[in-house]
C-alpha positions, -999 to 999 in steps of 0.1 A, spaced: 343 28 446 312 16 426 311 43 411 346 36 396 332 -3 387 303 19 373 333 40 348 350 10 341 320 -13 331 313 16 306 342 20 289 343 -21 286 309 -19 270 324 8 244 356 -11 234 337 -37 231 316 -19 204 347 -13 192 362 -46 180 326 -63 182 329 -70 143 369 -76 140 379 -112 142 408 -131 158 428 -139 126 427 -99 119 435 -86 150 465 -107 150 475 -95 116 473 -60 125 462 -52 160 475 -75 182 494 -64 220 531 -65 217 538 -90 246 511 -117 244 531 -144 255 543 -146 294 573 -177 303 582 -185 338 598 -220 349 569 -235 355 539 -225 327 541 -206 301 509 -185 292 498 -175 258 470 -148 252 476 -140 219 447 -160 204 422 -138 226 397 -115 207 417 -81 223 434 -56 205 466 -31 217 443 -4 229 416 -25 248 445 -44 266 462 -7 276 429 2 289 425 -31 311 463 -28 323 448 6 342 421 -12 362 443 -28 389 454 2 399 414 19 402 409 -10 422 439 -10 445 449 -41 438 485 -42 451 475 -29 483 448 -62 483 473 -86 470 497 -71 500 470 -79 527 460 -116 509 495 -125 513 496 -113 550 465 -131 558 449 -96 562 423 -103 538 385 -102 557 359 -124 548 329 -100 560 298 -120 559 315 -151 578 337 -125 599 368 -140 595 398 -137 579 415 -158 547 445 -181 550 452 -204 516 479 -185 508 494 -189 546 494 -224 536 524 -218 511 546 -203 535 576 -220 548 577 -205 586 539 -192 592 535 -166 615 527 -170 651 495 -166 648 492 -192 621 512 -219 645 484 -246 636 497 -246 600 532 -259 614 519 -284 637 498 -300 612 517 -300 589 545 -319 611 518 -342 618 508 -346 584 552 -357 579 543 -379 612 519 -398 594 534 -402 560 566 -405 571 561 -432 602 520 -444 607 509 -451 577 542 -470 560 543 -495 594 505 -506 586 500 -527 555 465 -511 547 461 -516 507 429 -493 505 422 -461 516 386 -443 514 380 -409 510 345 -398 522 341 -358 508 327 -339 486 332 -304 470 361 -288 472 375 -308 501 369 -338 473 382 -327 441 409 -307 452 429 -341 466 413 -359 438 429 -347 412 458 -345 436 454 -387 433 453 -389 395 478 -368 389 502 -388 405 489 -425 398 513 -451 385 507 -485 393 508 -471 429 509 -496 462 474 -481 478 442 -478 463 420 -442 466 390 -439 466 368 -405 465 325 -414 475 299 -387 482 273 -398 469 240 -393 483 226 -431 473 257 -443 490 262 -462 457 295 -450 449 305 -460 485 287 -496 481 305 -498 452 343 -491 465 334 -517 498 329 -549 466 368 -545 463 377 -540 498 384 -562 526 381 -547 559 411 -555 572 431 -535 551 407 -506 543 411 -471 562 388 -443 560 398 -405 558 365 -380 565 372 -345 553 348 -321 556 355 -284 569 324 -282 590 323 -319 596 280 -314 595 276 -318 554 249 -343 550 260 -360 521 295 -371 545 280 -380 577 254 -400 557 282 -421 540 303 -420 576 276 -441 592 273 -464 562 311 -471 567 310 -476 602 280 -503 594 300 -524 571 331 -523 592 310 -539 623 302 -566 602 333 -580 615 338 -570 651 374 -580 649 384 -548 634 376 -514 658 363 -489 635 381 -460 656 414 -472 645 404 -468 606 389 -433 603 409 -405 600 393 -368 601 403 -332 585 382 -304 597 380 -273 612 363 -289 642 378 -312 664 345 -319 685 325 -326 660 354 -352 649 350 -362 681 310 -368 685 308 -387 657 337 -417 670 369 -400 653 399 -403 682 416 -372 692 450 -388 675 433 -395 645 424 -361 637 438 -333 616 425 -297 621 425 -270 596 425 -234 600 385 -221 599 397 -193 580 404 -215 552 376 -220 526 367 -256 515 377 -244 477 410 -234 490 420 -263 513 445 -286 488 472 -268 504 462 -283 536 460 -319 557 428 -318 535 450 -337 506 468 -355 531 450 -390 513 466 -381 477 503 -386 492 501 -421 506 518 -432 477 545 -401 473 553 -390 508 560 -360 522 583 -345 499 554 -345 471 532 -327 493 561 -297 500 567 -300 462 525 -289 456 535 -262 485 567 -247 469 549 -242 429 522 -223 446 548 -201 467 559 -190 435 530 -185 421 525 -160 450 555 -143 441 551 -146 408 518 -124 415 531 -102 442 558 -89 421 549 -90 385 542 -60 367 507 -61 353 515 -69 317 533 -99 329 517 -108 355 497 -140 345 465 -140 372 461 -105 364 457 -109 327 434 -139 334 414 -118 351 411 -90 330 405 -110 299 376 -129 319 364 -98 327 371 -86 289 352 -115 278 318 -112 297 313 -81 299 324 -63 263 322 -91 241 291 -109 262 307 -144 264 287 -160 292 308 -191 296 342 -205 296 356 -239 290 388 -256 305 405 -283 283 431 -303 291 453 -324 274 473 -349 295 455 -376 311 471 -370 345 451 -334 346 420 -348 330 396 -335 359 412 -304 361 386 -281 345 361 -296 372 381 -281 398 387 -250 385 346 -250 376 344 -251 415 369 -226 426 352 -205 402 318 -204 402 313 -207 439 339 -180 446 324 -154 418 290 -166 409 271 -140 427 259 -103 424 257 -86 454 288 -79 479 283 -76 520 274 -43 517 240 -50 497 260 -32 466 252 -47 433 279 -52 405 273 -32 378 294 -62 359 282 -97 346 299 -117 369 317 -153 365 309 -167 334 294 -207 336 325 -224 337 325 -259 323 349 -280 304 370 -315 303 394 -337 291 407 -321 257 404 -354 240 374 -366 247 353 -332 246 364 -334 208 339 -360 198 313 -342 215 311 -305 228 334 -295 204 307 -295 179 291 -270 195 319 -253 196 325 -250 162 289 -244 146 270 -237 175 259 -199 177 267 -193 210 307 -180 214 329 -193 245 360 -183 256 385 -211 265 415 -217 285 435 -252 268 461 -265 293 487 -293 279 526 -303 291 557 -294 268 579 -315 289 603 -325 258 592 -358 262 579 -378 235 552 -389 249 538 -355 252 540 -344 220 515 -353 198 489 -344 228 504 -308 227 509 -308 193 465 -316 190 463 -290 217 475 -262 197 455 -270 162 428 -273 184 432 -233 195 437 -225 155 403 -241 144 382 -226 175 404 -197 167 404 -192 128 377 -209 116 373 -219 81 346 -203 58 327 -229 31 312 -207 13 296 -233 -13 286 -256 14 282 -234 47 275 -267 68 312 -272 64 321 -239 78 337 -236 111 329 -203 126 359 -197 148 369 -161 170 364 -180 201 389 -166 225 416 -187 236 442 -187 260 471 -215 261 489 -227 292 516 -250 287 535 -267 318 571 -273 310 571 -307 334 544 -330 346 552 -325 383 536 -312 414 557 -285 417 546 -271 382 510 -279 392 507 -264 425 519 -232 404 491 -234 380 464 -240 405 477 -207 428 473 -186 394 441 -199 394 431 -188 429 444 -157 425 428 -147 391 397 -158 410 407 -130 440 418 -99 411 383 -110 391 359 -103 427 385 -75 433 375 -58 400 342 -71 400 331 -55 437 319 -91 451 329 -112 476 347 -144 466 355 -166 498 319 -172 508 290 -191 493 255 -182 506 239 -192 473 253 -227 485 245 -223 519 211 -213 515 203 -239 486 208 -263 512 180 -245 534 159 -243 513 158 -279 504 152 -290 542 124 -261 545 109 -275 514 113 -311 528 97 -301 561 67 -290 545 36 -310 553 24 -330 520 48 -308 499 52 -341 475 13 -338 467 11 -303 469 39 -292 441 44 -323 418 23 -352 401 20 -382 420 35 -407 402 72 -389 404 71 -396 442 98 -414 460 88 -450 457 56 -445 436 
């Protein structure tokens, strides 16, 4: 099979030769792919401003088929799919399903319980705050879960992980602790970072002995006695497949905190866009299949025109952190080189993936967007709902894609010049709900799962991550490693 990666990264290397000096404005004139514009309800995706010509794109649409990707997609869907170095197997997209199979029961029962406490527990307490302690993916998925759906809503959220505690310190000023809950999610329920600000909590809510801290912490994790040892009551807890990845978990009881204010309904709403995404996925033929042309593009895009990074813009201020998640789901799913089998990619691998609120990234990054000399690829994601309100905001979106498109050439006063043939692909959702969003994030996932497919990594676990963290107590167990690696007067209290 590496030898096939080995063929394909070739040929992508000589295509790319190909069209190295062609830019976007002239391939569109004259070279550009017949279909380059995929609709379904949901999104609508739009390639056509990406640096690719007919030929280059007929090549990519064979590479699915080298790689066996149907048969993969078959066995994701099945929860078939093998994480090798962790031994276990993958179940996001079990998540999605209405009826789970047997062997999947715990998805049902949670996610009963998770209608229990929505539904019931939580509206019969008059708790006006609610704390999220987390971090990484089991943080920013329900995060933007929260700001998507904020309007002048009845509970306050808060997300805190930070390692100075100061973001918690800072959320306790406008909470009193008789209406204040906690919610600790964590997979592993040992992340440092958590347990650090779970004992912090605990502290302030002793302050007044009246209120019993086991009755205000909630836990999500794939370990119910480790909820257990640090005070969480068996009632209390919600328990998540282990054989779903941190990254992946917003399908779960892992963003059961972002619908306190929406119920249950919103929550099955997330479910059912991502279900069709899944379909969407399984079915499509290649050329219209939206996760597979994401991936090939990405793959397009680092590897024969050697773009090394990729920015997400958004352009509704309910999906303003949006390119942070997808940074995560990313770069610590693809941002290695090296598979289970000690087999090097002969690809570049994930690009850096950075990005942020459309608006605001204009008055800044943008610059270097425009004049810089370094070219990025982009994905811009906006809502044509028909609203009014959305309009001008879509309306930006898309001149935006023609000036990092097009360009403009000053030849008189080259300072003025915009340089343009940055790549760009559009993604427009046709209504500001969950629904439409839970879509959009399952495409996501799986052009993450094609990209490692093609790519000959594994994407569902993170020993770069895992090791980091090693490393950093190894280095803080050393004896006198301060004095021994850095000047003294950058020393903790110096």
């Amino acid at each position: 099979m590496n030898k096939i990666r080995k063929d394909i990264h070739k040929r992508l290397i000589s295509l790319g030769e190909d069209i190295s000096e062609k830019s976007i404005s002239k391939i569109e004139r004259t070279e550009r792919p017949q279909q380059s514009l995929i609709k379904t309800d949901e999104v609508y995706f739009d390639f056509s401003k990406q640096r690719i010509n007919r030929k280059s794109l007929d090549y990519l649409l064979t590479i699915p088929d080298l790689v066996k990707l149907r048969e993969n997609l078959n066995r994701l869907f099945k929860g078939q799919i093998a994480n090798p170095t962790e031994n276990r197997t993958v179940s996001h997209t079990v998540y999605r399903e209405k009826n789970p199979l047997d062997e999947f029961s715990l998805v049902s029962s949670e996610r009963q319980k998770i209608k229990n406490f929505l539904d019931q527990t939580f509206s019969k307490r008059n708790y006006k705050n609610l704390i999220c302690l987390c971090i990484g993916g089991s943080r920013l998925g329900p995060e933007i879960l929260s700001e998507f759906q904020t309007n002048n809503e009845e509970i306050n959220i808060y997300f805190c992980s930070s390692y100075d505690l100061l973001e918690l310190k800072a959320a306790l000023t406008k909470c009193d602790q008789k209406d204040t809950i906690f919610f600790v999610l964590s997979k592993s329920f040992e992340t440092q970072e958590i347990i650090k600000n779970l004992n912090h909590a605990k502290l302030w809510l002793q302050e007044n002995p009246a209120h019993d801290f086991e009755d205000r912490f909630y836990g999500v994790s794939a370990d119910s006695s480790l909820m257990s040892s640090h005070g969480i009551k068996k009632e209390n807890q919600f328990e998540i497949l282990d054989s779903l990845g941190g990254r992946y978990s917003l399908w779960s009881s892992m963003s059961l905190p972002a619908f306190v204010n929406s119920g249950f309904e919103s929550y099955l709403s997330l479910l059912e866009g991502a279900k069709l995404a899944d379909e969407h996925v399984r079915s499509s033929p290649w050329e219209s299949n939206i996760s597979v042309l994401m991936a090939l593009l990405s793959i397009w895009n680092v590897n024969s025109l050697n773009i090394n990074n990729h920015g997400i813009f958004t352009y509704n201020y309910r999906i303003r952190s949006l390119a942070k998640y997808i940074a995560q789901l990313s770069m610590e799913s693809n941002g290695k080189s090296i598979n289970h089998k000690s087999i090097e990619s002969p690809f570049f691998t994930s690009p850096l993936v950075w990005g942020g609120y459309g608006v605001e990234s204009q008055h800044s990054t943008f610059q270097w967007l425009m004049q810089g000399k370094t070219f990025s690829s982009c994905d811009f994601i906006g809502v044509n709902d028909g609203l009014e309100e959305s309009y001008d905001s879509q309306e930006m979106l898309l001149s935006q894609v023609i000036a990092m498109t097009h360009g403009e050439n000053n030849s008189k006063k080259p300072f003025k010049s915009v340089r343009g043939n940055n790549p760009c692909s559009i993604f427009q959702l046709n209504s500001l709900n969950l629904k439409s969003l839970g879509f959009l994030l399952a495409l996501y996932e799986h052009k993450v799962f094609i990209e490692a497919l093609i790519l000959g990594i594994d994407p569902f676990d993170q020993w770069g991550v895992q090791l980091g963290k090693k490393l950093v107590e190894k280095s803080k167990k050393q004896d006198n490693f301060l004095i021994k690696y850095f000047p003294s007067e950058i020393h903790p209290g110096s």
